[in-house]
C-alpha positions as CSV (number, residue, x, y, z in Angstrom):
1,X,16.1,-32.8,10.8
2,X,12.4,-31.5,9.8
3,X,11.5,-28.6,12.0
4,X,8.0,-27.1,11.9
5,X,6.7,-23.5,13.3
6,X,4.3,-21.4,12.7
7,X,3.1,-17.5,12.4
8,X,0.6,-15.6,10.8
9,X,0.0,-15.6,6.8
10,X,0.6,-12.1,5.5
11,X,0.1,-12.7,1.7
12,X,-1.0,-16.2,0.1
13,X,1.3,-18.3,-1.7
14,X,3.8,-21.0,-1.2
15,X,7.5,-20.7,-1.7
16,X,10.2,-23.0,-1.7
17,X,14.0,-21.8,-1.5
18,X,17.4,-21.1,0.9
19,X,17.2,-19.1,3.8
20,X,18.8,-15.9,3.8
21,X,18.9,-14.2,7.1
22,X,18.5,-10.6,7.7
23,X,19.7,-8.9,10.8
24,X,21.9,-6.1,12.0
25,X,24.5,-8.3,13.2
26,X,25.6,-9.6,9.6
27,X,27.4,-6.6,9.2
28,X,30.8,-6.8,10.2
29,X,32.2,-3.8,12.6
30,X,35.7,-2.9,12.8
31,X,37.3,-2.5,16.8
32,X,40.5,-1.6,15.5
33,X,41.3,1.4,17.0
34,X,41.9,4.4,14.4
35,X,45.1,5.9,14.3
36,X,45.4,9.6,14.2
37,X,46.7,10.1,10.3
38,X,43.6,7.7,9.8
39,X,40.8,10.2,10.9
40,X,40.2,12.4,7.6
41,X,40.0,9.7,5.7
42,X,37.8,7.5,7.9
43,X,35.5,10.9,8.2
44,X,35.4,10.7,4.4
45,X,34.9,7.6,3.9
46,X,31.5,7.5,6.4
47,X,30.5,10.7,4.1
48,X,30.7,8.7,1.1
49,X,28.6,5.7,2.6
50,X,26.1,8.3,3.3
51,X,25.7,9.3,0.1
52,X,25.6,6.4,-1.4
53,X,22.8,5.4,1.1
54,X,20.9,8.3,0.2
55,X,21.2,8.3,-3.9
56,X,20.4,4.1,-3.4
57,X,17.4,5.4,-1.8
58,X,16.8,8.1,-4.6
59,X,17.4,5.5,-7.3
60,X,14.4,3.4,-5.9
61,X,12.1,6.5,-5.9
62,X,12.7,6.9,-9.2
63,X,12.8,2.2,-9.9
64,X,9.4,2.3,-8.1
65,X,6.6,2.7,-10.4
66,X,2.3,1.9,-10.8
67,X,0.9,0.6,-7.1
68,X,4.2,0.5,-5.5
69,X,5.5,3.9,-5.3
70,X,2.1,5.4,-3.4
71,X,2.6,2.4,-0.6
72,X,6.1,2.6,0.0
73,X,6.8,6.5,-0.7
74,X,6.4,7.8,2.9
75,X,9.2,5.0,3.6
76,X,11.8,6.2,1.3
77,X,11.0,9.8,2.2
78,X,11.7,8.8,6.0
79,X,14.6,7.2,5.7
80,X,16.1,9.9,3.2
81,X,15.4,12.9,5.9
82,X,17.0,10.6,8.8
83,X,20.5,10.4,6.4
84,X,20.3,13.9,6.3
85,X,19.5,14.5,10.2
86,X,22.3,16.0,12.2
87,X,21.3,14.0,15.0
88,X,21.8,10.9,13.5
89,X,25.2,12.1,11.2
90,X,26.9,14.6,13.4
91,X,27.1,11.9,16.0
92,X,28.9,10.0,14.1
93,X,31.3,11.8,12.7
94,X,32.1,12.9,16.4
95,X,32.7,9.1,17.5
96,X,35.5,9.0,14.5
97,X,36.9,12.4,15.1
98,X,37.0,12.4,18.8
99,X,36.4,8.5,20.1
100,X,39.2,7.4,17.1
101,X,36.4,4.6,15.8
102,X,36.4,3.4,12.6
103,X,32.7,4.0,10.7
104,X,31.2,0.6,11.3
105,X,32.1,0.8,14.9
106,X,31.1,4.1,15.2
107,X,27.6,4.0,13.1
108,X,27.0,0.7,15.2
109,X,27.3,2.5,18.7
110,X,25.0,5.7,16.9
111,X,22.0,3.3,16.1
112,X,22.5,1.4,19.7
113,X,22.1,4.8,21.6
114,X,19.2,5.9,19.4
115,X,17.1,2.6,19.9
116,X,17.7,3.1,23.9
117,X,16.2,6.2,23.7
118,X,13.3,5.1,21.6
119,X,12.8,2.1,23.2
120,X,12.8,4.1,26.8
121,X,9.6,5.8,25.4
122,X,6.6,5.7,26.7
123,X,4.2,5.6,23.9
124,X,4.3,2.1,21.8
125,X,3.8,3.8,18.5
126,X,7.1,5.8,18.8
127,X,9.3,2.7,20.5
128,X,8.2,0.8,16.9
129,X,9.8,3.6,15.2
130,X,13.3,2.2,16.6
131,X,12.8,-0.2,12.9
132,X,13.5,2.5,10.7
133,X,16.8,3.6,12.7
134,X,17.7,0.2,11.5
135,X,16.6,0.1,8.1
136,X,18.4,3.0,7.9
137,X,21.8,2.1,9.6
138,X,22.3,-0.7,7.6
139,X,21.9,0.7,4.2
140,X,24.8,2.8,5.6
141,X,26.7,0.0,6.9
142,X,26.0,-1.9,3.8
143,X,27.4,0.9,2.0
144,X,30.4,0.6,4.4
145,X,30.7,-2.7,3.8
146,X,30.7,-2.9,-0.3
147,X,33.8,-0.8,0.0
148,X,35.6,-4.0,1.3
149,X,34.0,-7.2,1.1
150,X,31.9,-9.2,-1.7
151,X,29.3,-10.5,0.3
152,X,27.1,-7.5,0.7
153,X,27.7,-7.5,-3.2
154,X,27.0,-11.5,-3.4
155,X,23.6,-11.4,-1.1
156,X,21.6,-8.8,-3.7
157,X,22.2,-10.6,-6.6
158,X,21.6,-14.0,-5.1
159,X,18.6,-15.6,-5.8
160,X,16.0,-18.2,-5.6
161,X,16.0,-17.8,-1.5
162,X,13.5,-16.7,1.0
163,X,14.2,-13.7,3.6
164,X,14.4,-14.6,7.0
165,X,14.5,-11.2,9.1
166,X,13.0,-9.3,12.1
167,X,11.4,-6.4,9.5
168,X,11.6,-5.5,6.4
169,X,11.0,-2.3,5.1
170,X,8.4,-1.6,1.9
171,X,11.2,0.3,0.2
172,X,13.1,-3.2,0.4
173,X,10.3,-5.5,-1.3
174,X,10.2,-4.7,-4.9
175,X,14.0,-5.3,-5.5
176,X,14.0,-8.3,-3.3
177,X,11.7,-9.7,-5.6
178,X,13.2,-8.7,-8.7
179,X,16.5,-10.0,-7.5
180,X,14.6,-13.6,-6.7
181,X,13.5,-13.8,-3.4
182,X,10.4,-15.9,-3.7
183,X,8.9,-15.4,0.0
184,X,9.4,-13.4,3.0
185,X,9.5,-14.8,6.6
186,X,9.7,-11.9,9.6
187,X,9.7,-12.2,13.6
188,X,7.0,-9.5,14.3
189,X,4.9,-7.5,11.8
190,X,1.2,-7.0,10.8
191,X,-0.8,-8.7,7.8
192,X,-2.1,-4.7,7.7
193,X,1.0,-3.5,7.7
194,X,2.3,-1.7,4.0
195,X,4.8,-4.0,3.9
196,X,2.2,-6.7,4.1
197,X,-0.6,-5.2,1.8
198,X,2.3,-4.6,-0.9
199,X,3.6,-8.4,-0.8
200,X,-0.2,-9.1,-1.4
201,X,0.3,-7.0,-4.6
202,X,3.6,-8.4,-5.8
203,X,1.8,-11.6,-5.0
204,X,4.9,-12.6,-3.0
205,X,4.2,-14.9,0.2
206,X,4.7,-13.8,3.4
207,X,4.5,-15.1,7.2
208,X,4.6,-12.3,10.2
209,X,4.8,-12.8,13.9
210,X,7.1,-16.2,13.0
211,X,8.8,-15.3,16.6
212,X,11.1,-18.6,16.3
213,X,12.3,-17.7,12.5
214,X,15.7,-16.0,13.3
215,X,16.6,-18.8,16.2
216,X,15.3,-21.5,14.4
217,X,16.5,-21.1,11.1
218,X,20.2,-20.7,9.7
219,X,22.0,-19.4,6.2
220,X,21.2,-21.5,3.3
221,X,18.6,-24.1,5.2
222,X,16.0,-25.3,2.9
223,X,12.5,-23.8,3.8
224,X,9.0,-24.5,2.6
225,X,6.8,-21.9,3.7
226,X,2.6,-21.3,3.3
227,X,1.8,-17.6,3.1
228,X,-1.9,-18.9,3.6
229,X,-1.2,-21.0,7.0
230,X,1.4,-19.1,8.0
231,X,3.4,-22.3,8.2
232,X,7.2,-22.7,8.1
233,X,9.0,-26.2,7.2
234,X,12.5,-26.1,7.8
235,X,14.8,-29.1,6.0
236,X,11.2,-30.1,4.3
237,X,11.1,-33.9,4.0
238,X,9.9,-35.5,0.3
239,X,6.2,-35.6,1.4
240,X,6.6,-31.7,2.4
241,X,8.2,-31.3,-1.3
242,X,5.5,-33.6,-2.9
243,X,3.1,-30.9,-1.2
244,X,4.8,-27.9,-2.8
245,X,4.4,-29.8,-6.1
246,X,1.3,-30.5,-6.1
247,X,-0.2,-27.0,-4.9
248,X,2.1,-25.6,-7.9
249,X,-0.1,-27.4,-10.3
250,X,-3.5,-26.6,-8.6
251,X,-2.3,-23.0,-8.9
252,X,-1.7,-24.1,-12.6
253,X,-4.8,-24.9,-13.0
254,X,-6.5,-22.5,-11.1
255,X,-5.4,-20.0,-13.0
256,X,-6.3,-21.7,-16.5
257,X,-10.4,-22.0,-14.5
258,X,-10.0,-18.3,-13.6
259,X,-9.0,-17.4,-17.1
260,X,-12.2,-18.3,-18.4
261,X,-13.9,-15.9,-16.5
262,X,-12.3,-13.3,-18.4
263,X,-15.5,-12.2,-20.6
264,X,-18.3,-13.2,-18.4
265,X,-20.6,-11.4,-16.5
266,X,-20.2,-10.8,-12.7
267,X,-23.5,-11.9,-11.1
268,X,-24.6,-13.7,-8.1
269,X,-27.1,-17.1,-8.4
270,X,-30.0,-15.7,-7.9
271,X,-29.6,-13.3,-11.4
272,X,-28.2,-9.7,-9.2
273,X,-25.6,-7.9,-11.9
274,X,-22.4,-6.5,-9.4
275,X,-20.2,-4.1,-11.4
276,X,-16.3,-4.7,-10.9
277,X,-13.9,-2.0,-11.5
278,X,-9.9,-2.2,-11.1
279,X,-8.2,0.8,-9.3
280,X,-5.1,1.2,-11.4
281,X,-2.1,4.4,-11.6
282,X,0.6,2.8,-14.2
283,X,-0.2,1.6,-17.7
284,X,0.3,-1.8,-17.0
285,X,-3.3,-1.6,-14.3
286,X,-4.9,-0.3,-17.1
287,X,-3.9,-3.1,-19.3
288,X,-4.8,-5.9,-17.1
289,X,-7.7,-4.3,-15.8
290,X,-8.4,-4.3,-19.9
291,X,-7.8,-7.9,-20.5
292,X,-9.4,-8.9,-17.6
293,X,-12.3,-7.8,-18.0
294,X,-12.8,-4.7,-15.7
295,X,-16.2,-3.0,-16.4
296,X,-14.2,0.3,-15.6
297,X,-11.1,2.1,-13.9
298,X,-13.0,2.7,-10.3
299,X,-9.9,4.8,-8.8
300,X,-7.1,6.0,-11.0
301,X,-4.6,7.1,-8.7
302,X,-2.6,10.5,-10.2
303,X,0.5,10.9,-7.4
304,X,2.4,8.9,-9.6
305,X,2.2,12.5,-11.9
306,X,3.7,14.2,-9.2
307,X,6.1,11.7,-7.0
308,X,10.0,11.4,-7.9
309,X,10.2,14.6,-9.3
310,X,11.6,17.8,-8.7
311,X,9.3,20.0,-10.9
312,X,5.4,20.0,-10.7
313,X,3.6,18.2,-13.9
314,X,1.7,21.0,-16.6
315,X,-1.8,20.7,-17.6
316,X,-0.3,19.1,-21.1
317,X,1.8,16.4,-19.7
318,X,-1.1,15.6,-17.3
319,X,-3.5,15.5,-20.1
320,X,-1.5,13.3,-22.4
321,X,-1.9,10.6,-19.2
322,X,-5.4,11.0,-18.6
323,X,-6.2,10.9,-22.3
324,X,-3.8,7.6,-22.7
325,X,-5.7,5.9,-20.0
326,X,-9.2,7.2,-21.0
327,X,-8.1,5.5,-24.8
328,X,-7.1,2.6,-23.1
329,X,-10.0,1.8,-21.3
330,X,-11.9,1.6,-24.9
331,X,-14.8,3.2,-23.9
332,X,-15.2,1.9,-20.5
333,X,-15.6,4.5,-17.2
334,X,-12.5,6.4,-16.0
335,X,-12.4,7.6,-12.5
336,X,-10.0,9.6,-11.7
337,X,-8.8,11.1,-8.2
338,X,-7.4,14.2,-7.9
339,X,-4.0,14.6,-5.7
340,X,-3.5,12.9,-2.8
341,X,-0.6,14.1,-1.3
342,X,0.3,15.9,2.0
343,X,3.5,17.0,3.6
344,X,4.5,13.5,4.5
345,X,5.3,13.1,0.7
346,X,5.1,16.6,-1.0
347,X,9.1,16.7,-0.5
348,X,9.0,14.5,-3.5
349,X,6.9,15.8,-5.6
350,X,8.5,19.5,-6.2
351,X,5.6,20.8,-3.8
352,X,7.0,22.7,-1.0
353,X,4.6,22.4,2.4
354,X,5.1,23.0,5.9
355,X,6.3,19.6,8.0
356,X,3.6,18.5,10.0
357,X,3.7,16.4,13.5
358,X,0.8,14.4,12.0
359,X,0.3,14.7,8.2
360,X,-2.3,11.9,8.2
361,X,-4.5,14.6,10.1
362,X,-3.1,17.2,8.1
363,X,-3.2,19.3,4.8
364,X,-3.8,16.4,2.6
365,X,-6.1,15.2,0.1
366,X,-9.1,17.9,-1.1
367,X,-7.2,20.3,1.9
368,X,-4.4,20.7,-0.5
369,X,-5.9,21.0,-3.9
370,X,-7.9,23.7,-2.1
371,X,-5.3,25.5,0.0
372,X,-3.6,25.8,-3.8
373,X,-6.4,26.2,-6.2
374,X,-3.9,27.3,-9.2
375,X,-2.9,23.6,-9.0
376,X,-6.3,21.8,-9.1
377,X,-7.3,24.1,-11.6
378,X,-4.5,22.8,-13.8
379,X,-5.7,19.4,-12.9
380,X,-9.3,19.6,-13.4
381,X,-8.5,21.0,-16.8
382,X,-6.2,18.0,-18.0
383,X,-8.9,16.0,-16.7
384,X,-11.5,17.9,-19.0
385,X,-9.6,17.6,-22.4
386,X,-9.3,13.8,-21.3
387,X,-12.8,13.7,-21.3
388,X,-13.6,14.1,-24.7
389,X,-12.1,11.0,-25.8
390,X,-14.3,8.7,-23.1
391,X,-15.9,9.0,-20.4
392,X,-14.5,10.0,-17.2
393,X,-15.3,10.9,-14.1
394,X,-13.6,13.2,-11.0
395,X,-13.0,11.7,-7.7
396,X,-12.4,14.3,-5.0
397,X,-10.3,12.5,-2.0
398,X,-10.4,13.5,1.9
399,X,-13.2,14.7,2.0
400,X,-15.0,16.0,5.2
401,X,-17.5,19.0,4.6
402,X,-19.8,20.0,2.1
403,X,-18.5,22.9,1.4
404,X,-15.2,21.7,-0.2
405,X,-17.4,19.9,-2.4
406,X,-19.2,22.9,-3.4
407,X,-15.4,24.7,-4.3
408,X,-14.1,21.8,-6.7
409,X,-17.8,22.0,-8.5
410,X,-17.6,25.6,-8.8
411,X,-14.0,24.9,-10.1
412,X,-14.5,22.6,-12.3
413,X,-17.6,24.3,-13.6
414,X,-15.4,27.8,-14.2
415,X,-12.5,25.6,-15.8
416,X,-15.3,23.7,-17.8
417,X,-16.5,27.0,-19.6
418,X,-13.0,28.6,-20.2
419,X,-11.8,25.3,-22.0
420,X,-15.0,25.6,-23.8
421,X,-14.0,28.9,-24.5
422,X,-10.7,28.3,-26.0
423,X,-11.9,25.7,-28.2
424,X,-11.3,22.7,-26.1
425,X,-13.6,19.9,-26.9
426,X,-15.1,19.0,-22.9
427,X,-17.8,16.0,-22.7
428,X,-21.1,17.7,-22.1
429,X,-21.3,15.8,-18.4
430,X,-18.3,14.8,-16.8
431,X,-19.6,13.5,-13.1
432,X,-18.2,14.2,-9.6
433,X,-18.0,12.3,-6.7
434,X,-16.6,12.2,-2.8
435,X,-14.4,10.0,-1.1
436,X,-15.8,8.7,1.9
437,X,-12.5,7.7,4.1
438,X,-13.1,9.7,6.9
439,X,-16.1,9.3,9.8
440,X,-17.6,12.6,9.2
441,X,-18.0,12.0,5.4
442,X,-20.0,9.0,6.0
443,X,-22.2,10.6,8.6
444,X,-22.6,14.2,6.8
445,X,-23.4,12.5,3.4
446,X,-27.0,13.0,3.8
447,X,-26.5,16.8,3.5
448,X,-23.8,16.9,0.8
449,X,-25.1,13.9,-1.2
450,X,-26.9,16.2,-3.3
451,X,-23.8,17.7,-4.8
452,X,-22.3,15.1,-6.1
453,X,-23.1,12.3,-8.5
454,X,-21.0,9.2,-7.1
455,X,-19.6,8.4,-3.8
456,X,-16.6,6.1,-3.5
457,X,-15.7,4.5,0.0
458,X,-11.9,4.2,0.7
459,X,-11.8,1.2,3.6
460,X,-8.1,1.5,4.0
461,X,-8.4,5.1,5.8
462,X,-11.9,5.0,7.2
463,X,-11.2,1.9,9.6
464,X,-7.9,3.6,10.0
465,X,-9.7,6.6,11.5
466,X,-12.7,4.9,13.2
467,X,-10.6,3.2,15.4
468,X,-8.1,5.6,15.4
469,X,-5.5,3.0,15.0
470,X,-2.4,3.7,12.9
471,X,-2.3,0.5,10.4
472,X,1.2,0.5,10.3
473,X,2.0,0.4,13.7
474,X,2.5,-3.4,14.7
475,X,1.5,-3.2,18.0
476,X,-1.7,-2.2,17.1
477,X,-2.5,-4.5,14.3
478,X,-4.8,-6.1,16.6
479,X,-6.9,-3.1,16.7
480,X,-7.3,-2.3,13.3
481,X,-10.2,-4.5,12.5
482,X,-12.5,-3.9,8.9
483,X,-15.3,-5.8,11.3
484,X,-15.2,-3.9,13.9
485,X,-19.3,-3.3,14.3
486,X,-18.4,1.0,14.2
487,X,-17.1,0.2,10.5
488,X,-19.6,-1.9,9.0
489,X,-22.1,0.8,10.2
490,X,-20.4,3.1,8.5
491,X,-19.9,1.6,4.8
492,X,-23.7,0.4,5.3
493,X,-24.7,4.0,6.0
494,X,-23.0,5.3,3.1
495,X,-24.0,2.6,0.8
496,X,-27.9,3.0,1.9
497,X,-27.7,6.9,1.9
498,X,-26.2,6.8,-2.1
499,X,-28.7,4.2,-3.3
500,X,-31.4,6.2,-1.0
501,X,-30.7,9.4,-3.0
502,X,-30.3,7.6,-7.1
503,X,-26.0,7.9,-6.4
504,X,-23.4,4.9,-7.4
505,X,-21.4,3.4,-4.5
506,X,-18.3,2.1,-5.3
507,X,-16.2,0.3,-2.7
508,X,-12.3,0.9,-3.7
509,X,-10.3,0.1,-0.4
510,X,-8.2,-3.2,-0.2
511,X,-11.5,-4.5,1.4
512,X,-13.0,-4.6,-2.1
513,X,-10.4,-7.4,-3.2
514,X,-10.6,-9.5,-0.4
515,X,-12.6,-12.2,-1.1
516,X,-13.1,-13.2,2.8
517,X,-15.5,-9.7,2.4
518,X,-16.9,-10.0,-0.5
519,X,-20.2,-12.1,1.4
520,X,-20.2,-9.3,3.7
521,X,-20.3,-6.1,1.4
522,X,-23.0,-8.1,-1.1
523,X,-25.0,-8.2,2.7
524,X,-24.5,-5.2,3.1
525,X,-25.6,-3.7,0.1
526,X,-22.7,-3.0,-2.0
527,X,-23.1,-3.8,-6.0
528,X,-20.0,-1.9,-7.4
529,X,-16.5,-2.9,-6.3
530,X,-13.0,-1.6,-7.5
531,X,-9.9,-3.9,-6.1
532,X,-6.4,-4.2,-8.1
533,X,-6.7,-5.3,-11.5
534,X,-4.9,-9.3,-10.2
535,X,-8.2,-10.0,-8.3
536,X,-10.9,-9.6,-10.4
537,X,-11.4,-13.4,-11.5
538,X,-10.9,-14.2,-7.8
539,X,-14.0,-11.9,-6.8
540,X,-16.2,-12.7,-10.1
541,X,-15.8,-15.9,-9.0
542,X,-16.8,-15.7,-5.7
543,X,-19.8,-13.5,-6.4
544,X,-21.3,-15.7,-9.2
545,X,-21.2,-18.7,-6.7
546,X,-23.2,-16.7,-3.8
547,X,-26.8,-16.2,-3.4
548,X,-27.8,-12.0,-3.1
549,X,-31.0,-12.3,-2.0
550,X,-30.0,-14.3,1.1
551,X,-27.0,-12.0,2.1
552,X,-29.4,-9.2,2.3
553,X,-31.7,-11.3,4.4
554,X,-28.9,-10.8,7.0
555,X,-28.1,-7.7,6.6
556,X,-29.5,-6.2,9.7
557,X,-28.2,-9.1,11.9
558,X,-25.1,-8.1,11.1
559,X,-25.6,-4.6,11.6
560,X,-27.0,-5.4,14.7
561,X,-24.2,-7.3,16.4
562,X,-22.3,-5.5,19.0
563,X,-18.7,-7.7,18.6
564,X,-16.7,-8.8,16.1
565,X,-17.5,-12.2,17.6
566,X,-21.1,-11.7,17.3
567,X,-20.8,-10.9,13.2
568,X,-17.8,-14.0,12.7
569,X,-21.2,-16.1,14.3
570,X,-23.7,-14.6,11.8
571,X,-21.0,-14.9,8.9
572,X,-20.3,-19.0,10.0
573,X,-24.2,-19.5,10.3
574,X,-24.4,-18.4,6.3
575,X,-21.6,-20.7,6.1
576,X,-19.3,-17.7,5.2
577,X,-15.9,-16.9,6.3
578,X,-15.6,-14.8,9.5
C-alpha cells in the first residue's frame, strides 16, 4: 500500500530504487558462550577484523580523490585513531579473554557502554559524537561478519537501491555511489552537514530528518524519493512512477538548455558583466571548469599534494601540478591556495603536529605555513615556476592579522628573487590575496587591504565562526544560518571595503553555487563568484535572467533587517527566494 512521509531535502534530485536499510542491528552477534581452548583464537580473530577495518579505511584515503578527499578526510582520520584507541580495543579484548564472549558479542557490549557514556554528557555537541562509535563498530563488525556470511559481501556490491539509515558517514558516500546507490534517505542529519554538502557534489539525492524512514520502510520496498521536497513514496503507485519519468526527461532537457550556455557571457538584464570562476583540486575540475566555460580557477585547493601520504611533496612534484593546471586553464587565471591543513588532518599528510582539543581554532591555515616557513617557501616557489606558463595568482588562507600578510609577501618576494637568481623564469607580477573566513579578517581589512591585491571570502567558515556554530553538528544545524543579518554584514563589508580600495572580491564558499543566493550576493555587491565547476550553467543562468540595478536598489534594506525573517520578507518582495 502507497505510503507517504516526508523530511528535509539535503541534495536535489530524484531517485527511484529498493530500500536498503542501514542500522546496527543487521549485524548478527553471536551469544554462544566461548569455550576456554576457543579464547586465542577468538582474540585473533577480533585483531584481524581490526585491521582489516583500519586498512579498509586506509584504502579509501588513498580511493578518495579531487573535492572529496578535503570533505571527508577529518572523517577517515577519526575513525582510524578510534581503531587504534586502547579504550575502545583493550576493552574488548578483555570481554573475550575474561567475560568468554565471542567478538561480535563482545564489540556489541563495547559500543553499547561507550554511547551511555556519551549520551550521559552534558554538552550536545559531544552526545552527537556517539555516531562515529557506530560508524566505527560496524566496519569492525562487518569485518567480523565477512569471515562467515555472504551478505555483508552481497549488500556492497548490490545495486540500483537507495540507503535507508539513521547516519551515514562522508567516508561512506563515494563508494556507496560507485557501487549504485542512487539516493540516500537518513532519520536525523543537517542539509549543512559534510555528509550533505558532499551528496550535493556527487549530485546524489538526499532527504535528512525523515524521522519515520527506518519504521516505515523495510528491505527491498520500492521507494521514490525527491531530494528537492524532501519527499518519500514508499510502494509508489503508476502516477508516482509516471512522475519519476517525466522529471527524468525535464532533467534531459534541462541539461541540453544549460549546455548552450557553455560559451556565453555571464551578465545580468540590465547589461552588468559577473565573472564566474570554478574552485577545483583534481584534474577533472579543471577540465570541466574548462569546457564549461569558467572565466578562471577562483580557488585551487593544494591539500590534495599533501593528503594520503606518508612523505611531504618537493618543490618539483608540486610544480609539475601547478604548471599542469596553469596549462590547462589555457590562459585563463589560476588561484591557487596555499596549505590548508591543521592537526586534525596533518597525520595524513607526513606532517607531524601536536593534537589539539580544537584544531578548527588551532594551528591551521596561514598559522602553519608560518610556524614552518621552510615549507611555504617550497610552495611559494612551485607556485612561481608555474607562473611562467600563465597567470596565476596566491591565495593565503586563515587569515586574521596583517602582519601574516606582510610575512608571505616578504616570502614570496625573497623566493621570487632567488628563482630569478637561478635562472627560473617567474612572471613579472604574480598577485596576492587574503582569505576572509574568519570575523576579524572581514573587520581588519581596511588596514591590511593595502597589502594585498585580491580578497577572496570563504562563506563555509566565516558563518561557521560568526555564529560560532559547528556545521557539522546536527543539533545545531538550525543555527548555522548564511542569512543570519551578522553574516550578510560581513561579506557586504568586505565586498564594499575591496571595491572601496580598486581590489577583486571573489566569493568561493558553497554560497557562491547556490543559486537560492545568488539574488542576494548580486544585492549585495558581489560581481565575481567561484562555485564547483557542475554549477556554473545553473548560476549563468540565473544571473543573466535577473536585473543588477534593482538588486542593488535593496541593498541597504537588506543590510538593514534585524532577522532572518525580516531579509526572507525583503527577498519575497523582489519576488526572490528567501
Amino acid at each position: 500500500m502507497r505510503l507517504v512521509f516526508a523530511g528535509a531535502g539535503a541534495s536535489r534530485g530524484m531517485a527511484l530504487g529498493r530500500a536498503r536499510l542501514e542500522q546496527p542491528s543487521r549485524f548478527l552477534i553471536d551469544e554462544r558462550p566461548l569455550g576456554e581452548d576457543e579464547v586465542d583464537a577468538e582474540l585473533e580473530r577480533l585483531r584481524l577484523a581490526i585491521e582489516a577495518a583500519r586498512e579498509e579505511l586506509q584504502q579509501l584515503r588513498r580511493k578518495l580523490h579531487g573535492s572529496t578527499a578535503r570533505e571527508v578526510a577529518e572523517f577517515l582520520d577519526a575513525h582510524s585513531l578510534m581503531l587504534a584507541d586502547r579504550e575502545l580495543t583493550a576493552g574488548i579484548y578483555e570481554l573475550i579473554r575474561k567475560g568468554r564472549h565471542r567478538a561480535s558479542a563482545a564489540v556489541k557490549m563495547q559500543r553499547d557502554r561507550l554511547v551511555g557514556i556519551f549520551e550521559a554528557m552534558d554538552d550536545p555537541y559531544l552526545r552527537s559524537r556517539k555516531e562515529d562509535i557506530d560508524h566505527v563498530i560496524g566496519r569492525v563488525q562487518a569485518s567480523l561478519l565477512r569471515e562467515s556470511s555472504a551478505e555483508e559481501r552481497r549488500l556492497a556490491a548490490r545495486v540500483g537501491e537507495i540507503l535507508v539509515s539513521d547516519t551515514v558517514a562522508p567516508s561512506e558516500l563515494l563508494p556507496l555511489a560507485e557501487h549504485g546507490v542512487l539516493g540516500v534517505v537518513l532519520t536525523s542529519g543537517s542539509s549543512f552537514s559534510h555528509s550533505a554538502i558532499l551528496a550535493r557534489s556527487l549530485r546524489l539525492p538526499m532527504i535528512v530528518a525523515a524521522h519515520a524512514a527506518l519504521s516505515a520502510v523495510h528491505d527491498d520496498d520500492l521507494l521514490l524519493i525527491d531530494g528537492e521536497s524532501g519527499e518519500v513514496v514508499v510502494h509508489p503507485t503508476a502516477q508516482d512512477l509516471a512522475r519519476y519519468r517525466n522529471w527524468q526527461r525535464e532533467t534531459a532537457q534541462r541539461s541540453k538548455q544549460l549546455a548552450l550556455l557553455r560559451d556565453t557571457d555571464t551578465r545580468t538584464r540590465d547589461g552588468v558583466a559577473i565573472t564566474l570562476h570554478a574552485n577545483a583540486e583534481a584534474p577533472t575540475d579543471v577540465a570541466q571548469a574548462r569546457t564549461l566555460g569558467a572565466a578562471g580557477i577562483g580557488l585551487y585547493r593544494t591539500e590534495f599534494l599533501f593528503l594520503q601520504r606518508r612523505e611531504l611533496p618537493g618543490e618539483e612534484e608540486q610544480f609539475l601540478a601547478y604548471r599542469d593546471l596553469v596549462l590547462g586553464m589555457q590562459g585563463r587565471p589560476v588561484t591557487i591556495r596555499t596549505l590548508d591543513l591543521g592537526a586534525d588532518k596533518s597525520d595524513a599528510s607526513g606532517l607531524v603536529l601536536d593534537a589539539e582539543e580544537n584544531p578548527a581554532l588551532g594551528v591551521r591555515g596561514v598559522r602553519l605555513s608560518l610556524r614552518l616557513p621552510q615549507l611555504l617557501a617550497i610552495q611559494l616557489r612551485a607556485i612561481l615556476r608555474a607562473s611562467a606558463y600563465g597567470p596565476v595568482r596566491v591565495l593565503v588562507p586563515m587569515v586574521s592579522a596583517a602582519a601574516e600578510i606582510e610575512s608571505v609577501r616578504r616570502m614570496l618576494a625573497e623566493c621570487a628573487r632567488d628563482l630569478r637568481s637561478a635562472g627560473h623564469e617567474v612572471a613579472h607580477n604574480v598577485e596576492l590575496g587574503a582569505m576572509v573566513e574568519v570575523p576579524a579578517a572581514a573587520l581588519a581589512l581596511g588596514g591590511m587591504i593595502h597589502l594585498v591585491d585580491f580578497v577572496a571570502i570563504g562563506t563555509n567558515d566565516l558563518v561557521q565562526y560568526t555564529l560560532a556554530v559547528d556545521r557539522n553538528n546536527d543539533h545545531l544545524a538550525h543555527l548555522y544560518d548564511p542569512l543570519h543579518p551578522a553574516v550578510l554584514k560581513l561579506i557586504a563589508h568586505t565586498i564594499h571595503t575591496a571595491h572601496r580600495h580598486g581590489r577583486r572580491a571573489t566569493l568561493c564558499g558553497e554560497m557562491a553555487g547556490n543559486r537560492r543566493y545568488t539574488a542576494l550576493l548580486l544585492a549585495l555587491g558581489l560581481t565575481d563568484f567561484s562555485m564547483h565547476p557542475g554549477l556554473l550553467l545553473e548560476v549563468r543562468e540565473t544571473i543573466n535572467g535577473l536585473d543588477h540595478a534593482t538588486l542593488r536598489r535593496h541593498a541597504a534594506a537588506l543590510l538593514r533587517a534585524p532577522t532572518r525573517e525580516r531579509i526572507a520578507r525583503v527577498l519575497q518582495r523582489l519576488g526572490l527566494p528567501d
